[in-house]
C-alpha positions in Angstrom: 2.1 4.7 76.6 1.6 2.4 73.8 -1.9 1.7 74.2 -2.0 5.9 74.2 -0.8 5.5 71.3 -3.0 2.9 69.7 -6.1 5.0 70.9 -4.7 8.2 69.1 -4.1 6.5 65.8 -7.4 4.7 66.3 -8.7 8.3 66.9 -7.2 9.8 63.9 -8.5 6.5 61.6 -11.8 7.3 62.6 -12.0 11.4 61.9 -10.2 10.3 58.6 -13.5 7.9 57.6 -15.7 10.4 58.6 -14.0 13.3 56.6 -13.7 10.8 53.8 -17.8 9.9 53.7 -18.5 13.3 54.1 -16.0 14.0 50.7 -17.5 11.2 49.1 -21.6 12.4 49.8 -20.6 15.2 47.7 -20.0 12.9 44.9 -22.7 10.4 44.9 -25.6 8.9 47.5 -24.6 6.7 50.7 -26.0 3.6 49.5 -23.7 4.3 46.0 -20.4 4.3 48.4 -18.6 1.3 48.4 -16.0 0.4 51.8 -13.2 0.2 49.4 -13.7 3.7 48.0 -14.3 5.2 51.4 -11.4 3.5 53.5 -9.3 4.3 50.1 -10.3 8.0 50.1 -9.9 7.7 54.2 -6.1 6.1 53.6 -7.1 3.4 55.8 -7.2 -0.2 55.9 -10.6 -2.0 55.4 -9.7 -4.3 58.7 -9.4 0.0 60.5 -12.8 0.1 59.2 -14.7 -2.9 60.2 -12.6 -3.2 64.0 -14.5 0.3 64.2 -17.9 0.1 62.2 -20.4 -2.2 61.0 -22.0 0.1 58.4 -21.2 3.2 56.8 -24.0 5.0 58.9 -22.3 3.9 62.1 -19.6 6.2 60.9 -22.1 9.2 61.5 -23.2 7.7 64.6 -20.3 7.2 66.1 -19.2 10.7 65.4 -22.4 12.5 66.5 -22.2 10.4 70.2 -18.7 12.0 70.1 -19.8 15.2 69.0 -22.4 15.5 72.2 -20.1 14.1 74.5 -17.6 17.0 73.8 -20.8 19.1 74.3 -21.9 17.7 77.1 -18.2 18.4 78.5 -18.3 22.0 77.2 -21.8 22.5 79.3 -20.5 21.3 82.8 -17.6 23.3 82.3 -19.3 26.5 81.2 -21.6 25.7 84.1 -24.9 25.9 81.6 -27.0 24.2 84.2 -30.0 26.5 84.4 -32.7 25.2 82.3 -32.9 24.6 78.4 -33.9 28.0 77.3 -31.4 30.1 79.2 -29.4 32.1 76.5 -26.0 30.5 77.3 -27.5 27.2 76.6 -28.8 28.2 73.6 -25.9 30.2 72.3 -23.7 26.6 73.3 -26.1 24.9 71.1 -26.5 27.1 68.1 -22.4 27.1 68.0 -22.1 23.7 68.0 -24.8 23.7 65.3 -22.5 26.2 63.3 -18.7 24.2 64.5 -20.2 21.0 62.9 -22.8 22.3 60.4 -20.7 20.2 57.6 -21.1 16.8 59.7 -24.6 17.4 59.9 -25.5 18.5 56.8 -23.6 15.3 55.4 -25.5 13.2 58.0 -29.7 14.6 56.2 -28.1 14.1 52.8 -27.6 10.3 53.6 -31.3 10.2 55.2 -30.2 10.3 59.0 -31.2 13.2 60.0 -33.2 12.0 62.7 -30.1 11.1 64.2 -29.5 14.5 65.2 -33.4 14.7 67.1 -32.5 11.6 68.7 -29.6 13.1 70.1 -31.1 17.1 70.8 -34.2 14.9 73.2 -31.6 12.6 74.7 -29.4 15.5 75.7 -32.8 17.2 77.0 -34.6 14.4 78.8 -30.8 13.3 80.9 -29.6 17.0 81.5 -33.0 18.6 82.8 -35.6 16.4 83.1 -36.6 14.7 86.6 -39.3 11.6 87.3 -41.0 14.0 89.6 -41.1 16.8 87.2 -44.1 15.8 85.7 -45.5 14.6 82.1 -46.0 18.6 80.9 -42.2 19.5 81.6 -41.4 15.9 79.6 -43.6 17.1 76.7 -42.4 20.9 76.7 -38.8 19.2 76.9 -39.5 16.7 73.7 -41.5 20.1 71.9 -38.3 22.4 72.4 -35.8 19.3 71.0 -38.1 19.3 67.8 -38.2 22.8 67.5 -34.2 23.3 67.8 -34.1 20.6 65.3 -36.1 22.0 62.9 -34.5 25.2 63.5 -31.2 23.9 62.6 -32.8 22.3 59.1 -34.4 25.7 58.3 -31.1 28.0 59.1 -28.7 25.3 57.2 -31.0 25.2 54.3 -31.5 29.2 54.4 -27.9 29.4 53.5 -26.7 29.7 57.6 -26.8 33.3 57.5 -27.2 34.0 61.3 -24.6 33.9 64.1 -25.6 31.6 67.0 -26.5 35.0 68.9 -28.8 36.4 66.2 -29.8 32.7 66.7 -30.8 33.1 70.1 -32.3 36.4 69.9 -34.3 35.3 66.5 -36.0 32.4 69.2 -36.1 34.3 72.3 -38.2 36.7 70.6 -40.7 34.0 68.5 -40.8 31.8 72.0 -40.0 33.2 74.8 -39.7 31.1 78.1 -42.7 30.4 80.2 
């Protein structure tokens, strides 16, 4: 029980930082973020910080890797298992886009954006794509992470005006599945 409750207040530490950085980007630039401001603004010690991170961008890594892993959960529960273009996988992905649309706004005004691509073509290559499935399914796999990221850019930047089903509609119409 007691190590339950070390994890949860480890837990809680950690969403603290992260809501703290994200308060803090408002302000002023990553690199213009000291550790004392953020685990200050976090109200957490600086030891909470460094038994957790080495830098302030593993803060948004750390978060994202949890961030898919709920995801991840969500799709084997939901049973999204088809293939990447199905509408229920796209709706699951354009609602997560909107659920954490803060986090990953915060994470392309630091500059990490590409952490997010990273993740969209990991999550592509382990959940659908097989050695024997050939290079073209790799390559239309890599092609469809790029465009949901750049998707996700263009509807944050656009104000996020769309639901994730207008979402899905918007790119079942402009690319429809093969």
């Amino acid at each position: 029980m007691d190590t339950e409750r070390k994890n949860q207040a480890n837990k809680l530490a950690r969403e603290c930082m992260v809501t703290a950085l994200m308060l803090l980007l408002k302000e002023k630039p990553l690199s213009a973020i000291s550790i004392s401001e953020l685990t200050e603004k976090a109200g957490v010690s600086r030891m909470t910080y460094y038994r957790n991170y080495q830098s302030k961008e593993d803060i948004f890594s750390s978060y994202l890797e949890e961030a898919l892993a709920d995801y991840q959960r969500e799709a084997r529960e939901l049973s999204l298992d088809q293939h990447a273009y199905a509408p229920a996988n796209l709706y699951h992905c354009f609602s997560y886009f909107e659920k954490h649309k803060e986090f990953l706004d915060s994470l392309f005004k630091s500059g990490l954006g590409h952490l997010l691509l990273t993740a969209i073509s990991r999550y592509m290559l382990e959940t659908w794509h097989k050695p024997e499935d050939g290079i073209e399914h790799y390559y239309g796999l890599q092609a469809f992470a790029g465009a949901l990221y750049n998707l996700y850019i263009s509807w944050s930047s656009n104000g996020a005006k769309e639901t994730p089903a207008e979402l899905v509609k918007i790119l079942r119409r402009i690319a429809p599945p093969a």
